[in-house]
C-alpha positions as CSV (number, residue, x, y, z in Angstrom):
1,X,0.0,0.0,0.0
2,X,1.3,3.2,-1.0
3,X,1.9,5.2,-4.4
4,X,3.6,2.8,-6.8
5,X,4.2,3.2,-9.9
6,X,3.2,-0.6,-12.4
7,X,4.2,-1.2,-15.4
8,X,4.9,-3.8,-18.4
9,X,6.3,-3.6,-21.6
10,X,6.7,-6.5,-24.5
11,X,9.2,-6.5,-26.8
12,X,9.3,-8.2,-30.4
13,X,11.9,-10.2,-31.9
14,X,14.2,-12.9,-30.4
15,X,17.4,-13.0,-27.6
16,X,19.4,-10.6,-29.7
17,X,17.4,-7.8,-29.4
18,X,16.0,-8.4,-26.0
19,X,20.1,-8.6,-25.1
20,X,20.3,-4.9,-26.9
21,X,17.2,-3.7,-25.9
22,X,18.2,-4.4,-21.9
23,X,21.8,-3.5,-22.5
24,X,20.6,0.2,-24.0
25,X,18.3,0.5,-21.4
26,X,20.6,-0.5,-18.7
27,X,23.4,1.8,-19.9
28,X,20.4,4.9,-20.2
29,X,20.0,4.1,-16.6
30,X,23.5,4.0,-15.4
31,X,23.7,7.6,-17.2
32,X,20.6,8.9,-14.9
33,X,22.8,8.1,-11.3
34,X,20.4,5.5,-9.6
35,X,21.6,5.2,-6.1
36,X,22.4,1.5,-6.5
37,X,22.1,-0.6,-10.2
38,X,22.5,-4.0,-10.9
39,X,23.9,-5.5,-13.6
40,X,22.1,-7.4,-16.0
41,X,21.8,-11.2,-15.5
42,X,20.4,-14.7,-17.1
43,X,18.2,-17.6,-16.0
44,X,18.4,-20.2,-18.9
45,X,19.4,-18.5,-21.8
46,X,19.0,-20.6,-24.5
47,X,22.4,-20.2,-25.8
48,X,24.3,-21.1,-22.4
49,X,27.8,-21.1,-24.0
50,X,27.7,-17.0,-26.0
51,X,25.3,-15.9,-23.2
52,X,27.2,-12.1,-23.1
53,X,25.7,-11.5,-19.2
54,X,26.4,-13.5,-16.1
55,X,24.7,-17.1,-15.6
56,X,22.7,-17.4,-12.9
57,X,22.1,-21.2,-11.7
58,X,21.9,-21.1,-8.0
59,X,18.6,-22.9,-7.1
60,X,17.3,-19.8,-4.7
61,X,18.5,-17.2,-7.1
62,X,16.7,-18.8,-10.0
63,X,13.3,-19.2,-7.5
64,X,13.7,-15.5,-7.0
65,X,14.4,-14.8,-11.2
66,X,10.9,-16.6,-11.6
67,X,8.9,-14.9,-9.2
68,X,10.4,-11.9,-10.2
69,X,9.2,-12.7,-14.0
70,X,6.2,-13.9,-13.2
71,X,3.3,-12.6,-15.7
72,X,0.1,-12.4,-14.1
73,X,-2.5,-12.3,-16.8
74,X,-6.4,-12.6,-16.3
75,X,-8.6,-15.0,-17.8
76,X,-12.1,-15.4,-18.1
77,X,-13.2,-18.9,-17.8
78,X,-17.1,-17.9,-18.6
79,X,-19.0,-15.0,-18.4
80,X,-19.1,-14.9,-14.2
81,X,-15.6,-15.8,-13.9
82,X,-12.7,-13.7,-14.1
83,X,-9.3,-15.2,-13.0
84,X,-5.9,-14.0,-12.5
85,X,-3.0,-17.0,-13.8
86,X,0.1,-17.1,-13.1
87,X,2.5,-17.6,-15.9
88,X,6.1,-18.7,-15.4
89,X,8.9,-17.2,-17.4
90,X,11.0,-19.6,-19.5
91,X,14.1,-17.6,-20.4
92,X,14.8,-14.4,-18.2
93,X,17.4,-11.3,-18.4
94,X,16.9,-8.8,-16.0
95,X,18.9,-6.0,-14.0
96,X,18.0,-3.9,-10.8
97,X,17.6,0.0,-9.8
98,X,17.1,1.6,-6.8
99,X,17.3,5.3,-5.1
100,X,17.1,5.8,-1.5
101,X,13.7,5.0,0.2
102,X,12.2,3.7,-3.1
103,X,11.6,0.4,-3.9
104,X,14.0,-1.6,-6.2
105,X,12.5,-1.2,-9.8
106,X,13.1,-4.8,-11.4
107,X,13.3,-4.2,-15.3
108,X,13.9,-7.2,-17.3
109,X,12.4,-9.4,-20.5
110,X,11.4,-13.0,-20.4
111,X,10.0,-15.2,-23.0
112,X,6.7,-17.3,-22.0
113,X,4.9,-20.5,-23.1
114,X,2.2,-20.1,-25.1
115,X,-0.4,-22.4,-23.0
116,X,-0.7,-22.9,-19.5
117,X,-2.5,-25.1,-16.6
118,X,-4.5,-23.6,-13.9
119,X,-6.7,-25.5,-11.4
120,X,-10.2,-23.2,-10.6
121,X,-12.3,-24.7,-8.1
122,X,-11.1,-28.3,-8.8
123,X,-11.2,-28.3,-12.7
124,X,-8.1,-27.9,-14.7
125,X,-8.5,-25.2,-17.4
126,X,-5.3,-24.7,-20.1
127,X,-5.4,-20.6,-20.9
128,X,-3.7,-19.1,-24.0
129,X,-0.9,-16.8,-22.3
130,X,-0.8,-14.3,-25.0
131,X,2.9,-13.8,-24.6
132,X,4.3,-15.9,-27.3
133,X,6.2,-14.7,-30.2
134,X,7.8,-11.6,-28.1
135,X,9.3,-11.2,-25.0
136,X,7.5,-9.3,-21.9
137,X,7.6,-7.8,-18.3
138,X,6.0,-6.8,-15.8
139,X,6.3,-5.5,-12.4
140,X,5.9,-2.2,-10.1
141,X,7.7,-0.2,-7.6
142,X,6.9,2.2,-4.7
143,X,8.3,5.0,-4.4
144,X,6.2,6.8,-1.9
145,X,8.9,6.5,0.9
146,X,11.5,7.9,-0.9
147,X,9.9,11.2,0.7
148,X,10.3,10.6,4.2
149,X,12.7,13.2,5.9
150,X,15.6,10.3,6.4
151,X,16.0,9.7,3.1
152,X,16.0,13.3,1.8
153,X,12.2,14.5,1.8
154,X,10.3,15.9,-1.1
155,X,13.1,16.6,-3.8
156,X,15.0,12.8,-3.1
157,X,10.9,11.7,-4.2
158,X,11.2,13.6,-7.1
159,X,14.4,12.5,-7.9
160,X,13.2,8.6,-7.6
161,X,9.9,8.9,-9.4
162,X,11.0,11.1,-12.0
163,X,14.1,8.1,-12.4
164,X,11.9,5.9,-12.6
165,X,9.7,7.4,-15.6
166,X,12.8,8.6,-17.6
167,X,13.9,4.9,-17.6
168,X,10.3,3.8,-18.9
169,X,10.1,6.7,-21.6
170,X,13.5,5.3,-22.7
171,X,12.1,1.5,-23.0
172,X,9.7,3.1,-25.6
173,X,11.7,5.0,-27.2
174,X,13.7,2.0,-27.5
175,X,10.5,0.5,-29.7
176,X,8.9,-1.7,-26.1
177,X,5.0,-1.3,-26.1
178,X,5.1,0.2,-22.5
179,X,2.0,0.9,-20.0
180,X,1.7,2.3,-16.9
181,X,-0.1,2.9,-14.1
182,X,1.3,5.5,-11.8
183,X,-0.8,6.5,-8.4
184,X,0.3,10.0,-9.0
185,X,-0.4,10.0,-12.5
186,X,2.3,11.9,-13.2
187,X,3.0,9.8,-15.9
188,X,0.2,10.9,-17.9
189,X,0.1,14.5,-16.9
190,X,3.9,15.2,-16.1
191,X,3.2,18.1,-13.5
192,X,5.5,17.9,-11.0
193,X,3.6,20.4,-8.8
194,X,0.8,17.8,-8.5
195,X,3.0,15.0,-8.1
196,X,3.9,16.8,-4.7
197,X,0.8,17.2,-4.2
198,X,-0.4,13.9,-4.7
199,X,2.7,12.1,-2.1
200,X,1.4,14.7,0.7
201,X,-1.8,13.1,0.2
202,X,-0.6,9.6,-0.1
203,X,1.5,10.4,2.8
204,X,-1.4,11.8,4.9
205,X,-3.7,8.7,3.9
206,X,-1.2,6.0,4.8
207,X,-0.2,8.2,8.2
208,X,-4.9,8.1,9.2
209,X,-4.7,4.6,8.4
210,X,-1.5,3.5,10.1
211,X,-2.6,5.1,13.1
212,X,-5.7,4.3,13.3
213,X,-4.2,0.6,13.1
214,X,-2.1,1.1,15.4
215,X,-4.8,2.4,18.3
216,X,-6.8,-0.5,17.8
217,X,-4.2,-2.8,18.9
218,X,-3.3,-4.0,22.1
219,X,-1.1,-2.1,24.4
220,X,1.3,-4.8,24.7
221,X,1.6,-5.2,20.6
222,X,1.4,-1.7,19.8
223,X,5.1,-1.3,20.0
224,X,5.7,-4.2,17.1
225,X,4.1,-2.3,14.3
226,X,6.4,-1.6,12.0
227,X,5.2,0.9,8.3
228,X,7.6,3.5,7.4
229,X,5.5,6.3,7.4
230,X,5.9,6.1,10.8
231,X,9.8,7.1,10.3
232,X,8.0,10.7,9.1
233,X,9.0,13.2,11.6
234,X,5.6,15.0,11.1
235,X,3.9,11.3,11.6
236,X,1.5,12.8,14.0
237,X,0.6,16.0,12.2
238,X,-0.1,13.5,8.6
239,X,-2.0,11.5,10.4
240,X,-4.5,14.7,11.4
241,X,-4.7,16.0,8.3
242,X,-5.7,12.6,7.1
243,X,-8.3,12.3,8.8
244,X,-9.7,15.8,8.0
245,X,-9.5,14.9,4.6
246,X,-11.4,11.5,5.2
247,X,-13.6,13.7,6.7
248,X,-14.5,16.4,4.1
249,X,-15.1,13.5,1.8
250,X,-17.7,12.2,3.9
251,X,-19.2,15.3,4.4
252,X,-18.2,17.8,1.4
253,X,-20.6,20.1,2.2
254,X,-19.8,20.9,6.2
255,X,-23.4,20.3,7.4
256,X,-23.4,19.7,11.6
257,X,-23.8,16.2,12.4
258,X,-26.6,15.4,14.3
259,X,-25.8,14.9,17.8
């Protein structure tokens, strides 16, 4: 919970230009200055032997390749059911980037099958994944706590989300098919005024909601909630303002409650 920014991307053609596609747009990012970026890596390339990037064959790093490249895509089994299937990637190149306080943003490619399985209440159904013939991605990253005073406040934000979007305009302009969904939507409008204006608010939401959380549990478990927002210096003042907010949208026009 928190403002995130999600998005996927596909790709058409084979190895060699996913390889170019993730080496430009690794390159564009170590231009930009992320605070920390990972180098590109593999989970079974199909040519093992020329593979230009590091191997990876370790049984828990390849778990954590998989369920890092794992497409969720949603199926409809009839008109009442709508399901979301897992689909496990087959070949998978991918490379992290981080600033301080965000979220690591995974970006990566991975080829698909072109059926799979999936049980759904006791029947086996096989779904067309729509991902053959290209390779695909998708993930998201928060980068709402990239504002908290520790990390650098309001401008360190700025500098993560904007990061973030400069490397996604740069995956299309490198020919991806790239959507997103951005909490802020910053990316659709690009105002960086409201995209202030919408962490304060995210910021004051998360604050009402962690605290109210936090009263309604015990005295003696109070002290184990952990949520970053309460790191804020100004935790206490958010949290108000939160709740006048909740409040003015419950009653937008200020009429007296009834007693």
């Amino acid at each position: 919970m928190g403002l995130t920014v999600y998005y996927e991307y596909r790709l058409r053609g084979g190895v060699d230009a996913a390889r170019r596609f993730i080496h430009d747009l690794h390159r564009f990012a170590e231009s930009i200055g992320f605070d920390d970026i990972h180098g590109p890596r593999e989970v079974r390339p199909p040519d093992t032997d020329a593979c230009p990037n590091p191997v990876v064959s370790e049984p828990d790093a390849v778990k954590w390749f998989d369920l890092a490249g794992t497409y969720y895509v949603e199926k409809n089994i009839d008109e009442a059911d709508l399901v979301v299937v897992p689909v496990s990637p087959k070949h998978v190149i991918r490379f992290g980037v981080r600033d301080d306080g965000a979220e690591t943003a995974l970006l990566g490619l991975a080829t698909y099958p072109q059926v799979v399985n999936n049980e759904h209440e006791g029947v086996e159904h096989v779904f067309e994944t729509d991902l053959s013939g290209c390779y695909a991605w998708r993930s998201f990253c928060k980068t709402q706590y990239a504002s908290l005073p520790r990390h650098g406040g309001e401008s360190n934000f700025l500098r993560a989300h904007l990061n973030l979007v400069r490397v996604l305009d740069h995956a299309r302009e490198l020919g991806a098919d790239v959507t997103v969904r951005d909490d802020s939507d910053y990316w659709v409008h690009r105002d960086t005024d409201r995209l202030l204006e919408s962490v304060r608010d995210w910021n004051r939401m998360i604050a009402s909601f962690t605290g109210a959380f936090k009263d309604a549990m015990g005295d003696d478990r109070r002290d184990g909630l952990v949520a970053p927002i309460l790191e804020h210096d100004a935790f206490e003042h958010l949290e108000a303002e939160g709740l006048d907010a909740i409040e003015r949208l419950r009653n937008p026009d200020g009429d007296a409650q009834p007693d």
